[in-house]
ZAKOL-354334 format. One record per residue (C-alpha): residue in one letter; x, y, z. Coordinates in steps of 0.05 Angstrom, whole numbers, plus 5000, padded with zeros to 4 digits. Example, Ala and Ser with C-alpha at 12.3 -4.5 7.8 and 13.67 -1.06 7.14 Angstrom:
REM ZAKOL-354334
a524649105156 s527349795143 
This chain:
REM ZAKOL-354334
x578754035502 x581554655487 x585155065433 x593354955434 x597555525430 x598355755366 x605555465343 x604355295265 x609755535224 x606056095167 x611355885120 x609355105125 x602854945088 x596354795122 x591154345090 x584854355113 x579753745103 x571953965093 x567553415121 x566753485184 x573653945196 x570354575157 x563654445154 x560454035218 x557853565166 x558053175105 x557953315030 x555252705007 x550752595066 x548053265047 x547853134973 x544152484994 x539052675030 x537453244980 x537052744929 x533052254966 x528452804990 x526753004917 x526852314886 x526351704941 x527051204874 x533951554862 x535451034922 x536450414862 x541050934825 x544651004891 x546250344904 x548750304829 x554150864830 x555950594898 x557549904873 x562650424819 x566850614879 x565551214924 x569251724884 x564351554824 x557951564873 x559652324903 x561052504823 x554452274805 x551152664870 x554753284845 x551553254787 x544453204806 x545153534867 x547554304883 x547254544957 x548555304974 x555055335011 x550855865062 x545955445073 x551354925117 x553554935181 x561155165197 x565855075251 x565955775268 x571755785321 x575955365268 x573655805208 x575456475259 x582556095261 x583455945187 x582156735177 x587656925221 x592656405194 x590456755130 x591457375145 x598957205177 x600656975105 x599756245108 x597955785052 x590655485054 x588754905020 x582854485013 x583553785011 x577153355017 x574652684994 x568153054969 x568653134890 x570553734867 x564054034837 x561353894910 x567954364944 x569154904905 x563655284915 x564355164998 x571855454976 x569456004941 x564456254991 x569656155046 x575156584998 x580956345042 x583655765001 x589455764958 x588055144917 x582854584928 x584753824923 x578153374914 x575952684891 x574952624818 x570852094797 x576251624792 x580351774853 x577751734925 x581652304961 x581452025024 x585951745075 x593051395045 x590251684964 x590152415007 x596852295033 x599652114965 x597452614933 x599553174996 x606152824997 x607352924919 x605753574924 x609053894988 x614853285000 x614952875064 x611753235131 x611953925083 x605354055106 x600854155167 x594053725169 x587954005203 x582853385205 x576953025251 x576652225240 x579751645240 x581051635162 x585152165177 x591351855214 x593751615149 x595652335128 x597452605194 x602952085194 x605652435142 x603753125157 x608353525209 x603553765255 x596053505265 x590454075283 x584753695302 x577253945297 x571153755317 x573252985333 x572952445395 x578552455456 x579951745416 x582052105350 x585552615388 x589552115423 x591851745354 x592652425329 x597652545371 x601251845366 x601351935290 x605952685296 x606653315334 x600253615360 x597654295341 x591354705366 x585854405377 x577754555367 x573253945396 x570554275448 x563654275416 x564653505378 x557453235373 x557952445341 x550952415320 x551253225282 x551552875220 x547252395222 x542352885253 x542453305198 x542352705144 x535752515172 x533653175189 x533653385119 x531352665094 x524952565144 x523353205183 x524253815136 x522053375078 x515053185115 x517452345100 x517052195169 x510052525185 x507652215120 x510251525144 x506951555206 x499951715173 x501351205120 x502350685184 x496351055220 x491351035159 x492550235142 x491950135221 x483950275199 x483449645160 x483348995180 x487448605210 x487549255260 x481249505250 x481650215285 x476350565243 x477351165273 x484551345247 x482151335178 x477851985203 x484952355222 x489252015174 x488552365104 x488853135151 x496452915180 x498452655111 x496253345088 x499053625149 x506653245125 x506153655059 x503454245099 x507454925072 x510054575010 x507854594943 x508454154880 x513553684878 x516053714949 x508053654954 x507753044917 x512752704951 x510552725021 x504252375001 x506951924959 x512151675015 x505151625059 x501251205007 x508350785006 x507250595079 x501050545075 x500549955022 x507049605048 x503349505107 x496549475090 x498648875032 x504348585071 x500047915076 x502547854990 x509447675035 x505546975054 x504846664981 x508346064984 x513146334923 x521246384926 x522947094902 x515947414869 x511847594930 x517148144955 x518048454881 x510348404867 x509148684937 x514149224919 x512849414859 x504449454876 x505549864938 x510250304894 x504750404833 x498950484885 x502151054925 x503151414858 x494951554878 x496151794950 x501352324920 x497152534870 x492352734912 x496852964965 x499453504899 x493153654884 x489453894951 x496654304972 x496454674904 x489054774911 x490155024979 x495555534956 x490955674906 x485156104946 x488856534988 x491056075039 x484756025059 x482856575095 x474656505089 x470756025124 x467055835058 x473555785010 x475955295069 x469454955055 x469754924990 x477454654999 x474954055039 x469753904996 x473453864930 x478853424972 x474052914987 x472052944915 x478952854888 x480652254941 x473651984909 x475452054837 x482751834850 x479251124874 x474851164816 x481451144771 x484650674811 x478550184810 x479750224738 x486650334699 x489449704681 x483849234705 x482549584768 x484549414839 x479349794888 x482549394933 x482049775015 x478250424977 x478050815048 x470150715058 x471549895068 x475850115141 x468550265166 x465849615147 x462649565214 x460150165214 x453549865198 x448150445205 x454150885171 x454850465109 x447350535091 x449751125056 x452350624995 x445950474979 x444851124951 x452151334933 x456050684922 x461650614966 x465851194944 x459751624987 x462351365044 x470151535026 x467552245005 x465352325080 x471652115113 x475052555076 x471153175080 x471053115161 x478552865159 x479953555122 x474453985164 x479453685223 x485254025187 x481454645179 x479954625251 x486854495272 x489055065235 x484755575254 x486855455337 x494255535315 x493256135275 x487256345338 x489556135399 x485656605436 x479356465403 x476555735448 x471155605391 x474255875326 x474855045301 x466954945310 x464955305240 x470854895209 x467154185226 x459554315236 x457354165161 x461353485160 x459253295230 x452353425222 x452453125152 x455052465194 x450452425250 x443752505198 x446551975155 x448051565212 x441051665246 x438251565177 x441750855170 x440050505233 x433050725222 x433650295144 x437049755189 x429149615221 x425249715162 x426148875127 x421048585094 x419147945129 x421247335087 x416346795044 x421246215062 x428446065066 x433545675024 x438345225062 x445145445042 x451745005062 x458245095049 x464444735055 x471745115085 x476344635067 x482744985088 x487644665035 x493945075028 x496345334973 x502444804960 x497644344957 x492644614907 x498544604862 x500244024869 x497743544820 x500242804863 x495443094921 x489743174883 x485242474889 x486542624966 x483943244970 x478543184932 x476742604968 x477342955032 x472743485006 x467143034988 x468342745066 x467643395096 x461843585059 x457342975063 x458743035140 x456843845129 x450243575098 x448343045149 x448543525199 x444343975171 x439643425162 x440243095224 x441142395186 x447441985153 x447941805081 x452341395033 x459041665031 x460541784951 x468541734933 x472141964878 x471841194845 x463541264845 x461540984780 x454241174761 x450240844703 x443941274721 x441741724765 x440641474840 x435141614886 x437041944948 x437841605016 x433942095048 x430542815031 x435943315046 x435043925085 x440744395053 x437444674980 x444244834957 x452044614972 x457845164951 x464944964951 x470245484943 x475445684889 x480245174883 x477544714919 x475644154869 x482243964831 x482943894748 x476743624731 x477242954700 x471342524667 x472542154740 x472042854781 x465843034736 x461942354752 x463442364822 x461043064832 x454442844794 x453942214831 x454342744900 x448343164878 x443742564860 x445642234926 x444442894971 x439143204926 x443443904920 x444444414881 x452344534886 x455545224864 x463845024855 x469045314817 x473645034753 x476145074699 x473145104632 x475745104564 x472845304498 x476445164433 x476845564370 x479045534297 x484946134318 x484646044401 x483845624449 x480045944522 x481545814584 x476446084632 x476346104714 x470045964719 x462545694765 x459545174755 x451344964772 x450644254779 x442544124794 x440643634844 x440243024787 x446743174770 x446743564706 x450844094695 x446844744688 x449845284676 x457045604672 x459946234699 x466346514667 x470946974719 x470647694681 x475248034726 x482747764729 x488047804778 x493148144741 x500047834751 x495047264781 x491047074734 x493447524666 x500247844648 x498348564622 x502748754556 x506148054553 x503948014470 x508048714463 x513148484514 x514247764532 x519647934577 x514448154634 x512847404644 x519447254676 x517247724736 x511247234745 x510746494771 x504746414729 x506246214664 x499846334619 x494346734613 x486446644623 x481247014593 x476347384617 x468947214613 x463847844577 x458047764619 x454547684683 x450946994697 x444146874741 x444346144767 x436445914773 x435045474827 x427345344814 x425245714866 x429646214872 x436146544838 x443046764850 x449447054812 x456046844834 x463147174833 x468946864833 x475447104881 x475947834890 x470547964844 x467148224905 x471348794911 x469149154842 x461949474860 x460949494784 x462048774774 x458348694832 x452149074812 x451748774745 x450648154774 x446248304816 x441448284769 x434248524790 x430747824801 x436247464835 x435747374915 x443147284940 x449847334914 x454346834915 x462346894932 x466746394918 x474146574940 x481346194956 x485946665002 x490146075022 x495146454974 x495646875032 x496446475088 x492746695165 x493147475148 x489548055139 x487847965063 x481547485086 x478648025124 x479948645082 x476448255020 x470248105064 x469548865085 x469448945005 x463148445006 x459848765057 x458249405012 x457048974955 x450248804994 x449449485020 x450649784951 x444949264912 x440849064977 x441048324980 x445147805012 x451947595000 x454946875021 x462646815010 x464446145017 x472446105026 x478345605029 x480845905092 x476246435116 x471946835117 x466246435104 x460146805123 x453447075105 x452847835090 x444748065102 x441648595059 x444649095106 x452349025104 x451348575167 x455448005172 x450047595217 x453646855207 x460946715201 x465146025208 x469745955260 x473145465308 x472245405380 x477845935387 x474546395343 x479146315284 x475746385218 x481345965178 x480445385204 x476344765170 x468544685172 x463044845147 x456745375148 x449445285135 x446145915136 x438846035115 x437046595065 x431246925066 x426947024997 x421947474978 x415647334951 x416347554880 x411248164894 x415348364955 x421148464915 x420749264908 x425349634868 x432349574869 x436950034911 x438350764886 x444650554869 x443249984833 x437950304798 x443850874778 x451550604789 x457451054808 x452951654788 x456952004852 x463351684835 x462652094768 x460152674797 x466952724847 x471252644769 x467353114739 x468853584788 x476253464805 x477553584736 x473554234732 x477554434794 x484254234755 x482154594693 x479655214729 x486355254769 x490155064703 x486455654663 x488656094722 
């Protein structure tokens, strides 16, 4: 296309739309994506004014947002025009659907327009309310239109002439059906300008995209996935997203990457079998957790600024390490602050790691997240020095030998541990019993005399085959007057059932389950409910239950870490309101200790759900005389995802960290047996290899002779000493920097 001769009368008008005419983009789009960029939450707000009317939603943007007319891109063969249209006396005016506080300044740094006509708040200015108002002003055709879209041909039917600027040969063509044709400027039309710049300011400049990706990249490390590696590279490119910026703009980039990290890494909270509350809770945990990833994100940028850019070998050491030490204390907080959720804390991607994850004997887990970390950041260092050295082939070798080497000793170190067992006095016979119930079910209370039923099926068929021999099947009706002698001695020392697996129990529930022991001659480990009364409360506890083989209840367990929103609403005394956002709709309490189980000849501790994932809970109940731990768990919230899987990484370091075994016994996976190690040398699964499928384990645990048993692990001995150590340092780093 190209430009008309020049036939516009200088004594008729010409108006002169922005968006997209003037400018080869889009006020609001611009004001958008600036907001956005600075505050993604501002996205709610958005959607708010929107619902107000457009004119309201670009006078809100103009408030919040101010963009430097230089700073946008003009169509200069148009603007060259207005100038000489200017100069040959002709009125200039700006009319535009952008508010007013959003065109003047464009008008003023132009200095070419007579008056400017914008949207107020109130009034759209756009299309037939542009041509109203143009018509009131200058009478019927009094004016010349120069314009680019279809919303235009409203006011070019009413205008005299039509220029035409930066638009399709399709809005050409209606321009010229609507009135006369002027010059034209579309030789350099793009239909995707705007949208490029929208998204260019939104994902690229702002580092959102990068950080997306090594959100994505970082929760591809965890199971269901399980690429260890990328957790190595991820934390250096969500550094590398904030790269060049500096607080806020800092702070955003990683918190957009922690965003897309948790949505993926806990999109299995999608499954619960809930209407409505698994897509806000899902939502509204991704957005809380992320607040950590941008924190940290903040942190390392303004430390990095901090020291010169950098420019030493050993202040780039120093960087990395006091990275690793704030990612460490970061999960330190976030295993804590309102009940904790260490839930994926970066060391559990290398579960599998096995010879690498000795290292959590010493330092807990968050040793193993400190060294991921520091190498992730070394990379960055490395990476860095070949752009700014390109001639230089080895410069990124001083940038990652500390780390490396620091890997391959501990490494070497840990397989070496993996050989050095004590050989075992005897074994205990351990079964349990994956009954696969889903969720629905467990709630409901019609179902339960089935399932129960079912269970005691599945596990006196569990128990016969370990024994090789049948006994009397015992049904939820048993009536027992006194105890009964077994059929036969059985092989399995103890039976565990998982959480949720035995419904309410009733006085008929409770004699059955005694009536089971005396029968088989088992211990059994199973999870209810328990209750204790008081003159000003009543308690209800999630608890585990001991039942010895004659049937007597032993000894109870109460749950001492809660699933918040699960399990306990947090603030619901000081605002009741909070409940509504839950489908539970009361509160347990929490139990104040840790409880060894004795078994006669041996003993064991059990946790209940994702107690497994807290190495402090952990640790305290792994009490030094006890031989295994004992996991009882229900993800059949979750349905066949990757919650199963990243909860039984968590268990593996909970042996590593305290040296002794670990059986989880699950409703739907993963039921397994954790060695001393971190090994996971038995786990349930179906022909196919599916671990949520129903059946049952028997496993043998080794025990100690009690003069074998040597001294606890370093860290047990000790606790998150190194955990500590990485706070107490991030917070002389921030008070050091804050002094300066």
């Amino acid at each position: 296309m190209t430009d008309s001769p020049n036939n516009l009368s200088p004594s008729v008008p010409l108006v002169v739309d922005l968006d997209g005419t003037l400018l080869r983009t889009d006020m609001m789009f611009e004001s958008l994506a600036q907001l956005l960029r600075r505050n993604p939450f501002a996205l709610f707000a958005i959607l708010f004014w929107w619902t107000r009317g457009r004119a309201f939603l670009k006078q809100r943007l103009a408030k919040r947002v101010q963009i430097d007319p230089a700073t946008l891109p003009y169509n200069q063969k148009f603007l060259t025009w207005l100038r000489a249209e200017k100069k040959a006396g002709r009125k200039l005016i700006l009319a535009t659907a952008s508010d007013l506080k959003m065109a003047q300044p464009v008008a003023d740094y132009v200095g070419l327009f007579d008056e400017v006509l914008a949207s107020d708040g109130k009034i759209n200015l756009r299309s037939e309310n542009k041509l109203r108002a143009l018509t009131e002003k200058f009478g019927p055709r009094g004016f010349d239109y120069a314009g680019n879209s279809s919303a235009d041909y409203a006011v070019w039917r009413g205008s005299r002439e039509a220029v035409v600027v930066n638009a399709s040969r399709g809005v050409l063509r209606e321009a010229a059906r609507c009135t006369k044709l002027g010059p034209t400027f579309c030789d350099t039309y793009s239909p995707v300008a705007v949208a490029g710049r929208f998204y260019g300011e939104l994902l690229w400049r702002s580092g959102y995209l990068a950080a997306a990706g090594a959100g994505l990249l970082l929760a591809s490390a965890f199971p269901d996935i399980n690429c260890a590696g990328f957790a190595w590279i991820a934390p250096a490119l969500l550094l590398a997203a904030a790269r060049g910026q500096g607080g806020a703009d800092a702070f955003r980039a990683g918190y957009i990457g922690g965003l897309f990290f948790w949505l993926a890494s806990l999109s299995w909270l999608l499954r619960i079998p809930v209407a409505g509350f698994p897509i806000l809770g899902w939502l509204s945990l991704a957005a809380f957790l992320a607040l950590f990833n941008g924190v940290w994100v903040w942190a390392i940028s303004n430390f990095q600024f901090s020291i010169s850019n950098l420019n030493t070998w050993r202040r780039r050491t120093v960087w990395a390490l006091l990275g690793a030490a704030t990612w460490v204390a970061l999960e330190m907080l976030r295993a804590r602050i309102f009940g904790g959720f260490p839930w994926n804390l970066l060391a559990t991607s290398q579960f599998k790691l096995v010879p690498l994850i000795q290292l959590a004997s010493v330092t807990g887990i968050y040793g193993v997240s400190f060294l991921v970390v520091w190498f992730s950041l070394a990379l960055f260092s490395a990476a860095q020095m070949i752009l700014q050295n390109p001639s230089r082939r080895f410069v990124w070798q001083a940038e990652i030998i500390l780390p490396l080497a620091s890997t391959i000793f501990i490494f070497v170190a840990g397989f070496f541990s993996l050989n050095r067992d004590v050989p075992a006095d005897h074994f205990l016979r351990v079964t349990t019993v994956q009954p696969n119930v889903p969720q629905t079910m467990i709630w409901s209370a019609a179902d339960d005399a089935q399932r129960f039923e079912a269970l005691l099926r599945q596990s006196q068929v569990a128990l016969d085959a370990a024994t090789g021999e049948h006994k009397i099947e015992v049904a939820l009706t048993s009536q027992i007057d006194s105890p009964a002698a077994p059929r036969h001695p059985a092989k399995t020392d103890l039976l565990l059932w998982p959480e949720s697996a035995v419904p309410e129990i009733t006085d008929e529930v409770y004699r059955a389950i005694q009536k089971f022991a005396q029968v088989n001659r088992v211990w059994i480990i199973l999870n209810g409910d328990d209750v204790e009364f008081h003159p000003d409360a009543t308690n209800a506890f999630n608890s585990a239950l001991l039942f010895r083989p004659d049937g007597q209840l032993a000894q109870i367990y109460h749950k001492r870490q809660l699933v918040i929103f699960g399990e306990y609403i947090p603030l619901v005394r000081w605002l009741p309101f909070i409940k509504w956002f839950t489908p539970i709709t009361g509160g347990w309490t929490a139990g104040d200790k840790a409880m060894t189980f004795d078994l006669g000849n041996c003993k064991t501790s059990p946790l209940i759900c994702y107690e497994d994932s807290f190495p402090g809970v952990a640790r305290e109940a792994a009490a030094d005389d006890i031989d295994f731990l004992v996991n009882l768990t229900n993800d059949g919230w979750f349905g066949h995802g990757a919650a199963q899987w990243q909860q039984a990484a968590a268990s593996v370091f909970r042996s590593v960290e305290n040296g002794v075994p670990l059986v989880r016994s699950a409703n739907d996976g993963v039921t397994c047996l954790v060695d001393a190690h971190g090994r996971v040398v038995k786990l349930l699964t179906d022909a196919a290899g599916d671990i949520h499928g129903r059946g049952a384990l028997t496993v043998d645990i080794p025990l100690l002779a009690p003069a074998e048993k040597t001294a606890a692990t370093f860290y047990h001995r000790h606790g998150d000493w190194f955990g500590w150590s990485c706070v107490g340092l991030a917070l002389l780093n921030l008070r050091i920097r804050r002094r300066d």
